[in-house]
C-alpha positions as CSV (number, residue, x, y, z in Angstrom):
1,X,-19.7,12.5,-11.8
2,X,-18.9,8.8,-12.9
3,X,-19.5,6.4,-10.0
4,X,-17.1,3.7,-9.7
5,X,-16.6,0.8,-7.7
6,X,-14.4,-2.2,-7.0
7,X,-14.4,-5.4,-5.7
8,X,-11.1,-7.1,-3.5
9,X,-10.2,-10.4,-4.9
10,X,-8.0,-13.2,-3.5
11,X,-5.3,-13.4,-5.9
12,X,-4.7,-17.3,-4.2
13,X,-8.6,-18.4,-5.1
14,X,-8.8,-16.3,-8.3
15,X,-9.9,-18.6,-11.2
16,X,-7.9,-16.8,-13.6
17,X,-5.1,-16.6,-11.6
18,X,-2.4,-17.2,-14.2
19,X,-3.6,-14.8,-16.4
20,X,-4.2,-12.3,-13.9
21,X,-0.1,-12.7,-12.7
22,X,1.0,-12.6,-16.5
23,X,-0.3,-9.2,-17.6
24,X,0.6,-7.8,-13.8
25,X,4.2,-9.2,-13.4
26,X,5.5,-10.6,-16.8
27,X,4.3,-8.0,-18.9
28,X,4.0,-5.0,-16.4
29,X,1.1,-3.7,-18.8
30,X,0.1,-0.2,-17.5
31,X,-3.1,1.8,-17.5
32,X,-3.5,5.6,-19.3
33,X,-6.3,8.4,-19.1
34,X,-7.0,11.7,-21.1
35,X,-9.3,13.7,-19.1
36,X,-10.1,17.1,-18.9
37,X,-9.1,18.9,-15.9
38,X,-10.0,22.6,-14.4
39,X,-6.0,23.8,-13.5
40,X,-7.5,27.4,-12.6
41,X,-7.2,27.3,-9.1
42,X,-3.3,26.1,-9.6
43,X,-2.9,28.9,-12.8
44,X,-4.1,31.8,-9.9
45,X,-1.8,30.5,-7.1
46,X,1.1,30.2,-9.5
47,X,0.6,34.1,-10.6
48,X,0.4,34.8,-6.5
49,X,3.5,32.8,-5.9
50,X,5.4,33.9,-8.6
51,X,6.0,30.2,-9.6
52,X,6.2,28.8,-12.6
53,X,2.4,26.9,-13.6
54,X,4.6,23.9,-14.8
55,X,6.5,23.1,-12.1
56,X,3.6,23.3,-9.7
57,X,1.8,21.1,-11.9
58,X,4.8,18.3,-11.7
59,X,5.1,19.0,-8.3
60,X,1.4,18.2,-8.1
61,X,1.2,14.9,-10.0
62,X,4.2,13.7,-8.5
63,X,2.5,14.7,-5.4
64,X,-0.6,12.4,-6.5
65,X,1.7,9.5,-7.9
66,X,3.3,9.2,-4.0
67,X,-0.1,9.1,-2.6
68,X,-1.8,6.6,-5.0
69,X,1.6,4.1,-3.7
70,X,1.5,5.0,-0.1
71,X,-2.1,3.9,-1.0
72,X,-1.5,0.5,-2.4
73,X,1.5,-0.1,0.0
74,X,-0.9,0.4,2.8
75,X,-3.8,-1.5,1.3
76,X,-0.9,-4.1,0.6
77,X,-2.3,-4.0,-3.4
């Protein structure tokens, strides 16, 4: 498993402040990732259910795009 880790930074006494608010607020660049995932687990609890495997899986990253902003709201990011 890849460790990460990040630093805080004050926005107010970052030296590269202007940059930093032009690609976050003028240009609203956005991030993207390819990774493999193991949906097995989601796959065997559709068949239980009787649900359909994509709409579990929306319902899942939708689920994970809530938490990730309850996240930053809360962390005031």
């Amino acid at each position: 498993m890849m460790k990460t880790s990040y630093k805080v930074i004050d926005r107010d006494k970052y030296y590269r402040k202007g940059v930093f608010r032009h690609f976050s607020e003028d240009c609203k660049c956005s991030t993207s990732i390819t990774a493999r995932i193991d949906v097995t687990e989601l796959v065997e609890s559709s068949k239980k259910t009787g649900t359909k495997f994509y709409i579990n899986f929306l319902y899942v990253l939708s689920f994970i795009s809530w938490l990730s902003l309850r996240i930053r709201i809360k962390e005031n990011i």
